[in-house]
SEDRENTI-946388 format. One record per residue (C-alpha): residue in one letter; x, y, z. Coordinates in nm, 4 decimals. Example, Ala and Ser with C-alpha at 12.3 -4.5 7.8 and 13.67 -1.06 7.14 Angstrom:
% residues 2
resn|px|py|pz
A|1.2300|-0.4500|0.7800
S|1.3670|-0.1060|0.7140
***
This chain:
% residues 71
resn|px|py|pz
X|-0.8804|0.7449|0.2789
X|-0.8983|0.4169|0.4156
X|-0.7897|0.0283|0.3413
X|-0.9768|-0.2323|0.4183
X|-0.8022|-0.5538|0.5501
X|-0.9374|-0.9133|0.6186
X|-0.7488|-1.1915|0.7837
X|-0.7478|-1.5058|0.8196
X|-1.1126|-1.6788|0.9518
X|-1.0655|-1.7113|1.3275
X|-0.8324|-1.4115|1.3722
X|-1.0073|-1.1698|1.6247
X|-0.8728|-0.7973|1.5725
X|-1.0050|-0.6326|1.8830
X|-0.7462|-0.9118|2.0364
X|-0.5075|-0.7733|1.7734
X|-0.6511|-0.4058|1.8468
X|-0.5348|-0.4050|2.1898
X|-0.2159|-0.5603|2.1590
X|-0.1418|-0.3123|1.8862
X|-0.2472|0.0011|2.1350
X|0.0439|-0.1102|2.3754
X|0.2476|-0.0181|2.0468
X|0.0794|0.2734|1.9853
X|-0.0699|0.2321|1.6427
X|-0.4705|0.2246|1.5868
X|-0.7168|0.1109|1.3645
X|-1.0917|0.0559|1.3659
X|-1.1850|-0.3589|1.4167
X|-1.4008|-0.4489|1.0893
X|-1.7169|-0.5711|1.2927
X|-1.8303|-0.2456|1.3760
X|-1.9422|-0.2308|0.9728
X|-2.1198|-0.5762|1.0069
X|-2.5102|-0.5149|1.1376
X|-2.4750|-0.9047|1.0941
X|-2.1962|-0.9174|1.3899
X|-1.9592|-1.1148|1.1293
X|-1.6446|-0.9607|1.0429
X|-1.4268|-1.0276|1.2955
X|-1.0947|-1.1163|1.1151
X|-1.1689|-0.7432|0.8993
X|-1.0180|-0.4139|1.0231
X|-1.0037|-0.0799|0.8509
X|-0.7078|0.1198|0.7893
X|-0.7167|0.4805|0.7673
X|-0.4505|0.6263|0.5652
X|-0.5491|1.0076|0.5288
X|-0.3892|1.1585|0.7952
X|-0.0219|1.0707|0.8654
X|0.3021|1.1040|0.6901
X|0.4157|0.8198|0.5038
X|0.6991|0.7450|0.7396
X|0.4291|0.6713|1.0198
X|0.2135|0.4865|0.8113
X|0.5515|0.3049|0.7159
X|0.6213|0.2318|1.0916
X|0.2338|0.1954|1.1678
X|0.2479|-0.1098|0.9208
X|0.5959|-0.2291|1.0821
X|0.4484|-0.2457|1.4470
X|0.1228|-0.4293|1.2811
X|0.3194|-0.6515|1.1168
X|0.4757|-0.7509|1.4269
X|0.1915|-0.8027|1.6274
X|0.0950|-1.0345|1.3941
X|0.3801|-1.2300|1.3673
X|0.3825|-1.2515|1.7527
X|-0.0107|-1.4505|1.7568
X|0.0827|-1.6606|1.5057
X|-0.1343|-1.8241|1.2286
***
């Protein structure tokens, strides 16, 4: 149901979060499952409820926010 994704140290993705929303694609930001507040280059995928051409284009529109911020 759901894939769990970490970046690299130092990448924030609410910042990548609301960047993707202007896209429209979602997904949760990992530190909501830290109680220790880490987990802030994590985010969770959720995979159970679209077609695989929108989780095709989902991952396109990701992957291009992500090229846009860089390293």
């Amino acid at each position: 149901m759901f894939l769990w994704a970490r970046l690299p140290e130092g990448c924030d993705t609410k910042e990548i979060l609301s960047r993707c929303l202007e896209r429209n694609v979602a997904f949760v930001p990992g530190k909501e499952f830290f109680p220790d507040g880490s987990g802030e280059n994590t985010m969770r995928l959720n995979f159970s409820n679209a077609s695989p051409e929108k989780i095709e284009e989902g991952i396109r529109r990701l992957g291009e926010v992500l090229k846009e911020m860089g390293p």
